[in-house]
C-alpha positions in Angstrom: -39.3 8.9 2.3 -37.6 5.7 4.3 -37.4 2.4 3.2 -36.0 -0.3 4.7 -35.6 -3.7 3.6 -34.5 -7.4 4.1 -32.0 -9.3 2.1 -32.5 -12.9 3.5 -29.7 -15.5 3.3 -30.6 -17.5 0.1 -30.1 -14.1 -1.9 -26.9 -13.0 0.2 -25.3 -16.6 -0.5 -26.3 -16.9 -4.2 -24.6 -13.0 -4.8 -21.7 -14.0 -2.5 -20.8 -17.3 -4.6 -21.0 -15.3 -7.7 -18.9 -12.7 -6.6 -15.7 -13.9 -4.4 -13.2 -12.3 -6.3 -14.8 -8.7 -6.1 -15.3 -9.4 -2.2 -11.7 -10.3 -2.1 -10.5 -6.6 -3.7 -13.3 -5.3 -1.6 -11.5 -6.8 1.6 -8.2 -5.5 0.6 -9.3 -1.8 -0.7 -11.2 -1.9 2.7 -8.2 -2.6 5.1 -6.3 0.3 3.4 -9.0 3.0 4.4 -9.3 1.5 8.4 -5.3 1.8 7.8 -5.5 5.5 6.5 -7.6 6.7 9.3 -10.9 7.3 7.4 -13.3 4.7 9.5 -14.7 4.2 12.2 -14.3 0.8 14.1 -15.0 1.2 18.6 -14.3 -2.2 20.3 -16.7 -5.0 19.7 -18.9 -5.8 22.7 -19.1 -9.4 24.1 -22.5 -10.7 25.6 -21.6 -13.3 27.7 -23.7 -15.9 29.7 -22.3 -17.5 33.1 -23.8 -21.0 32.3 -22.2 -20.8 29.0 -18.7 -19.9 29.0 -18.3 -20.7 25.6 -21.4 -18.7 24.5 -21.1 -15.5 23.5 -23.1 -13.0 21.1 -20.7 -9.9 19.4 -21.3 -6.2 18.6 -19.9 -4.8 16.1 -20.5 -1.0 15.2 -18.4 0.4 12.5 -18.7 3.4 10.0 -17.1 3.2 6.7 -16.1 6.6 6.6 -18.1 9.9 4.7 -17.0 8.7 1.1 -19.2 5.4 1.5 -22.0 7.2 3.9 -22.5 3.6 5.1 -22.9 2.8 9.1 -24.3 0.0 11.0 -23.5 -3.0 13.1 -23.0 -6.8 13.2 -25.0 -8.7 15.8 -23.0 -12.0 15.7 -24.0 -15.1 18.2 -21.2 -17.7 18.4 -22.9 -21.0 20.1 -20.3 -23.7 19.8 -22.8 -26.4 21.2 -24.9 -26.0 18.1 -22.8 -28.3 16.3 -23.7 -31.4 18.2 -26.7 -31.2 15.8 -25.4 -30.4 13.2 -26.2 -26.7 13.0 -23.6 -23.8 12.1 -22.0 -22.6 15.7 -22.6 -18.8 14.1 -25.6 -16.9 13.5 -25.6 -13.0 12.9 -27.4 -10.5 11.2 -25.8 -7.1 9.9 -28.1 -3.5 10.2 -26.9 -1.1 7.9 -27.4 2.8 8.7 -28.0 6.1 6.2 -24.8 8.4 7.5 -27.1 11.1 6.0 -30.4 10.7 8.2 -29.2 7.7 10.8 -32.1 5.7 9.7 -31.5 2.3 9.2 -31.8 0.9 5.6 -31.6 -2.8 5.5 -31.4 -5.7 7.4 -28.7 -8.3 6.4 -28.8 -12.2 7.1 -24.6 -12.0 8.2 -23.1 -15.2 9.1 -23.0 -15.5 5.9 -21.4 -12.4 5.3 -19.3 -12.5 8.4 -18.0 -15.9 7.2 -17.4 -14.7 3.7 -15.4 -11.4 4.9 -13.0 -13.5 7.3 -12.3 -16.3 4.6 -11.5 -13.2 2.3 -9.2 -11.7 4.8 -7.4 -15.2 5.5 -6.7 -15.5 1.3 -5.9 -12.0 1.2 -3.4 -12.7 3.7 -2.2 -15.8 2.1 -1.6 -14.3 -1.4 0.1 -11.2 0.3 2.4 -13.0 2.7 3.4 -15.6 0.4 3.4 -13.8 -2.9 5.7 -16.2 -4.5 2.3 -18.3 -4.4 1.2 -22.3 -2.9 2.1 -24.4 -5.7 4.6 -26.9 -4.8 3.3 -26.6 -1.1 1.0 -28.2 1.5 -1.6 -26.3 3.1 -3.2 -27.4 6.2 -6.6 -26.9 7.7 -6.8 -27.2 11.5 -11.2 -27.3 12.2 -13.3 -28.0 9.6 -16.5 -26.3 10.0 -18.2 -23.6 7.7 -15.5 -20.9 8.2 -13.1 -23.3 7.2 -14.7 -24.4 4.3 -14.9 -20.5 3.2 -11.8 -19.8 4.0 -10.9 -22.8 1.3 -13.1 -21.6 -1.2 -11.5 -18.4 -1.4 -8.0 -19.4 -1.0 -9.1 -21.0 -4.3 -10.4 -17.4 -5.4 -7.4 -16.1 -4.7 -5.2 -18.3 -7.1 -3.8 -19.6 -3.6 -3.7 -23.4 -4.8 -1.5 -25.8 -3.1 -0.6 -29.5 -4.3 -2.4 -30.8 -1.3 -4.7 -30.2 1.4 -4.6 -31.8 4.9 -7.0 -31.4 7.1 -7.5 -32.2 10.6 -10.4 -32.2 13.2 -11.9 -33.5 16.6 -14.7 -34.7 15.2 -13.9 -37.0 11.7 -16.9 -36.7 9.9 -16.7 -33.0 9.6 -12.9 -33.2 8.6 -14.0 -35.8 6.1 -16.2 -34.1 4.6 -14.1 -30.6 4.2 -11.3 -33.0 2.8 -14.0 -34.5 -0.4 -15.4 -30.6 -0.8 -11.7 -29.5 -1.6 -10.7 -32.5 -3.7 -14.4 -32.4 -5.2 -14.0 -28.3 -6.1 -9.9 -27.8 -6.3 -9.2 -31.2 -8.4 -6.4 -31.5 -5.8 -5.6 -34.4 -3.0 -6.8 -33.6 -0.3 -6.7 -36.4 3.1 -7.9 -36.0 6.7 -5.5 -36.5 9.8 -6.1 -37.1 13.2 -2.6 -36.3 14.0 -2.5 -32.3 14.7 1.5 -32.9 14.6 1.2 -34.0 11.2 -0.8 -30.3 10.3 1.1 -28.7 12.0 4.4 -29.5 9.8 2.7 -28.5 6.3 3.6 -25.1 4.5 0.7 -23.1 5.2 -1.7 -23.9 8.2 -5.0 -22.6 9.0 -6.9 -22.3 12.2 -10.5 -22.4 12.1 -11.2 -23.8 15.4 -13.7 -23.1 18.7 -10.5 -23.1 20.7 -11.0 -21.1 24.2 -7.2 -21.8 25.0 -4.5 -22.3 23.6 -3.2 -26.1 22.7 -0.4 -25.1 20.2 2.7 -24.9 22.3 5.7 -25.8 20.1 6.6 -22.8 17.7 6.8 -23.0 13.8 9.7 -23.4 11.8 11.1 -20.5 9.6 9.0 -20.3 6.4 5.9 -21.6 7.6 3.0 -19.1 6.8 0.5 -19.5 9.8 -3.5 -18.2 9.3 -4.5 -17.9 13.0 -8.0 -17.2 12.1 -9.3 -18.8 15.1 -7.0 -16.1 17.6 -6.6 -18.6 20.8 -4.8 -21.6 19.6 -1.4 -20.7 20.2 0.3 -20.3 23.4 2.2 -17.0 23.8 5.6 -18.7 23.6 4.4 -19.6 19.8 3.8 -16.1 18.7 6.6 -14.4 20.6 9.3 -16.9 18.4 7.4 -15.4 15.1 7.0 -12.5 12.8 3.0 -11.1 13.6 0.8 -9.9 11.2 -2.2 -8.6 12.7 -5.0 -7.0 11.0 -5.4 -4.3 13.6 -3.0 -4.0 16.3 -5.7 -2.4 19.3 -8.1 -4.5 18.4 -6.5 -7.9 18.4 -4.6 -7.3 21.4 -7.5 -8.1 23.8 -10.0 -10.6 25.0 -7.2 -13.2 25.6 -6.4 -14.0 22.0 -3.3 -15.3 21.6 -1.5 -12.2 20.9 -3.2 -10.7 23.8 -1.2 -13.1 26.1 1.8 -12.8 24.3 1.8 -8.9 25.0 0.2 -10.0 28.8 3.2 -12.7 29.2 5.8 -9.5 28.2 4.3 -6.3 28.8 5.2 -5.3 25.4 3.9 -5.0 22.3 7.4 -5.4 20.7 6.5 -9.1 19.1 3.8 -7.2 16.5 5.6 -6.5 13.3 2.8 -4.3 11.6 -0.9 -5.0 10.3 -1.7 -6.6 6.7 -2.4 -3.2 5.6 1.0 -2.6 6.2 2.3 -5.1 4.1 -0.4 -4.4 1.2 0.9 -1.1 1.4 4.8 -1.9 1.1 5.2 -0.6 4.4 6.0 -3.9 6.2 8.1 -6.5 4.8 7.8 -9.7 6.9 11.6 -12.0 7.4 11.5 -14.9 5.2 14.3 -16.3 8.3 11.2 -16.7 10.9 7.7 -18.0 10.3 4.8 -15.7 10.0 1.2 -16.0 11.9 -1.4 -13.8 10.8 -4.2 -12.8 13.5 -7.1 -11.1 12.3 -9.3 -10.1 15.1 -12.3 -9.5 12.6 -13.0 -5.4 12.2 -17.0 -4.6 11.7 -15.9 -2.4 8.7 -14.7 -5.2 6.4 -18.7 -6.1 7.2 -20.2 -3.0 6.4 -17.9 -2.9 3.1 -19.5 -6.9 2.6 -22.8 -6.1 3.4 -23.2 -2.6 1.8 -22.1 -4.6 -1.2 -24.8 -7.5 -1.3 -27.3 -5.3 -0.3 -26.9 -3.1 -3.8 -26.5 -6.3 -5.8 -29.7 -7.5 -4.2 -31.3 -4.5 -5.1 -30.1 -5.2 -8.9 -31.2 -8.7 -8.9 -34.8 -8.0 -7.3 -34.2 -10.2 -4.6 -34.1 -7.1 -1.3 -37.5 -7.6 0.1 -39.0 -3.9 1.0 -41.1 -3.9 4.2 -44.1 -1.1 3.9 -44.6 1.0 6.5 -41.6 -0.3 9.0 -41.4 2.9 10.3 -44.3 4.1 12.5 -43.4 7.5 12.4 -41.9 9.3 9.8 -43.1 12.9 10.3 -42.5 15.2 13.2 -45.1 16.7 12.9 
């Protein structure tokens, strides 16, 4: 009567790098139901450890609404230390729940999926923002790690091409070697810069960083299209002289993100012009006079939309493992 089953990460990837245009429509079809009221997203809930400041492990429930039946949560540990051995910062794996009977179904690997979902909402935001397209402009990548790399991937997904890539990280090896993957799979140039002033002037610029605080003090020119993926990069005095594109305005307003101290330094939420939704939905119509920073706090729906996703073409491809007999009881009686 219940089954429950694993999709492991091998299988997530391989259906994920076949399939990042549907994940894209997925994204986008997904932020206009959280924007129409029909999901369910509480606050994310931070573990954090006193000897590790910059440790934390994330919970985040979400319910994708009656239509979908889908519930669950992501279980997301972000240990910034694990690079110094070359190991992703972020692990994560996704539980998904029948709305029907509140068992649990499946069992997700998710950093995969979590990365795929935020490089997803980053092009989504970069094809909706700048609709007029990247060609003819410079895009720059601030932190090159996997989420970086992703968000590339997808920008390229999403027709979001620019002449050239610039990219720009503490630690040159790993902004090296983002800097070949995009010139190896986007035929475009693509050079690596120690000099963050130099990222900072191109067309389009990225943050995919580990930040804690924010380093970014001098505001953006008019026209510049700012992916602030990252959240703490930019001092309030950045976001308060642009236009603010957030992807959910109660959400991202907390747990000192940037916007959070911009709202903290004023005591108003004034500086938010409206969510992406808002835009996708012809709602919102950002100033071409100012430049634009998009802050997506991350909402567990876009993962249960992800997730959901992968685990039925899993199912298709024979590649969900079931596990017999997971559940010890099954009967009351």
């Amino acid at each position: 009567m219940f089954k429950f089953e694993i999709v492991a990460g091998g299988s997530v990837r391989e259906v994920l790098h076949d399939s990042r245009r549907e994940v894209l429509d997925l994204v986008r079809r997904t932020y206009r139901i959280h924007e129409a009221g029909k999901t369910v997203n509480p606050d994310s809930y931070f573990l954090r450890f006193p000897q590790k400041p910059d440790s934390r492990i994330i919970a985040l429930p979400a319910f994708l609404g009656p239509e979908a039946g889908v519930a669950g949560i992501k279980w997301i540990a972000s240990f910034p230390d694990n690079t110094r051995s070359g190991a992703p910062r972020a692990s994560a794996v996704l539980v998904l729940n029948d709305y029907e009977t509140g068992y649990p179904v499946a069992c997700l690997e998710a950093a995969t999926i979590s990365s795929a979902r935020t490089a997803a909402s980053a092009a989504v935001a970069a094809a909706t923002l700048r609709p007029e397209g990247h060609r003819g402009k410079r895009i720059a990548v601030v932190g090159a790690g996997v989420i970086a790399r992703n968000i590339c991937d997808y920008l390229h997904a999403a027709d979001c091409v620019p002449d050239a890539y610039l990219v720009h990280d503490l630690h040159e090896p790993s902004g090296q070697a983002l800097a070949e993957h995009l010139h190896t799979t986007q035929q475009v140039p693509a050079s690596f810069t120690t000099d963050l002033a130099e990222a900072l002037a191109a067309d389009t610029v990225v943050f995919a960083t580990t930040a804690l605080k924010p380093y970014v003090t001098t505001p953006f020119r008019a026209g510049q299209l700012v992916l602030h993926i990252s959240l703490r990069d930019l001092a309030p005095e950045v976001v308060l002289a642009a236009q603010n594109i957030l992807d959910d305005v109660d959400h991202c307003l907390k747990a000192d993100t940037s916007p959070h101290l911009a709202e903290q330094a004023t005591g108003s939420r004034d500086f938010v012009t409206g969510t992406l939704a808002g835009v996708l939905n012809g709602e919102v119509t950002p100033d071409g006079g100012r430049p634009v920073i998009f802050s997506p706090f991350g909402l567990g729906v876009l993962d249960l939309a992800v997730g959901a996703f992968v685990l039925e073409q899993a199912r298709r491809d024979g590649t969900a493992i079931e596990i017999p007999d997971f559940f010890g009881e099954t009967r009351r009686w």
